[in-house]
N, C-alpha and C positions, 0 to 999 in steps of 0.2 A: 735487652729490652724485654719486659714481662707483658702479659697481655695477648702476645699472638698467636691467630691459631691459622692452622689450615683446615682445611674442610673439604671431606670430598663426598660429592655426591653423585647419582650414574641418569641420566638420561634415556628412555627409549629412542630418541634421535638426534640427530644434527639440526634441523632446524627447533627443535624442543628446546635445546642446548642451549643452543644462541640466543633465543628467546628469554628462555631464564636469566644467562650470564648481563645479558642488556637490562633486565628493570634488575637485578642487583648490583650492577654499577652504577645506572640512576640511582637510585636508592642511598648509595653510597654507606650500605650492606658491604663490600668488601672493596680494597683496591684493584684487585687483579680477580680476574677467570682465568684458566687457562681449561681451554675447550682439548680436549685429546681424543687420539683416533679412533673410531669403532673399537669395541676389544668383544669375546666372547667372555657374556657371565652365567654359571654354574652353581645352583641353588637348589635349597628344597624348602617349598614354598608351599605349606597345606597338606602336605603329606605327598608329594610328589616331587623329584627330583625334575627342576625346570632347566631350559637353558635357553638365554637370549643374548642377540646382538645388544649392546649399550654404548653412550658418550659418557665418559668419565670427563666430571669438572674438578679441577683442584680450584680452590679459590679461597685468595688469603683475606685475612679478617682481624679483628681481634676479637678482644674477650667482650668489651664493653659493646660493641656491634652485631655479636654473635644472635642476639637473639630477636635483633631484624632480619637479620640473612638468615636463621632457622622460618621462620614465620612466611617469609617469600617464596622459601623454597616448598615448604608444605602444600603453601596456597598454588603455588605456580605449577606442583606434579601431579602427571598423572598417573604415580601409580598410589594403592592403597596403603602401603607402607616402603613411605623411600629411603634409601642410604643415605643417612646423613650422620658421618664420623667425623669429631673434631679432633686435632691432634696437637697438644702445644708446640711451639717452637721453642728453644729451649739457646738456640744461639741461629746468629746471621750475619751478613753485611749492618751492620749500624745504620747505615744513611738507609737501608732499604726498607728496613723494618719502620726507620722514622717517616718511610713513603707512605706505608700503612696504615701506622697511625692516620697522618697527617688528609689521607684522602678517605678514612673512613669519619671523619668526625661529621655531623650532620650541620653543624652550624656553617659550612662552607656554600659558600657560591657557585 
């Protein structure tokens, strides 16, 4: 199945997270969030080495939807430049990718 990606992007919180992951499923921006634990991230940002707690979102998509779910995600962070890596999928379960599809298309109910 061509077309899909994942996306991950990092949150300063849990309720930031969930916030985001909600108007991009409304949106129907991507099928799935998948919201993951606090992790520590390790950066140099401006000329200083940073480090902050984060929520890592994985959240699938495709390619044709990709740049409502870039545009959400921009609007929706607050930092001044967020992580946002696409990464193609390249093979899957069939039916599941066809889930991806199927619930990111915008003409849906």
């Amino acid at each position: 199945m061509n077309g899909i990606l994942l996306v991950v992007t990092n949150m300063p919180d849990a309720q930031s997270a969930a916030k985001l992951a909600q108007q991009i499923i409304e949106a129907r921006a991507a099928a799935c969030v998948n919201q993951l634990a606090p992790c520590a991230s390790t950066y140099r940002w401006q000329g200083s080495i940073e480090t902050a707690t984060e929520v890592p979102l994985l959240i699938k998509t495709t390619k044709a939807a990709y740049p409502r779910l870039e545009k959400l995600i921009r609007e929706g962070h607050p930092y001044e430049l967020p992580e946002i890596i696409a990464v193609s999928v390249d093979a899957g379960l069939p039916a599941y990718l066809g889930w991806v599809c199927n619930e990111t298309e915008i003409n849906k109910e």
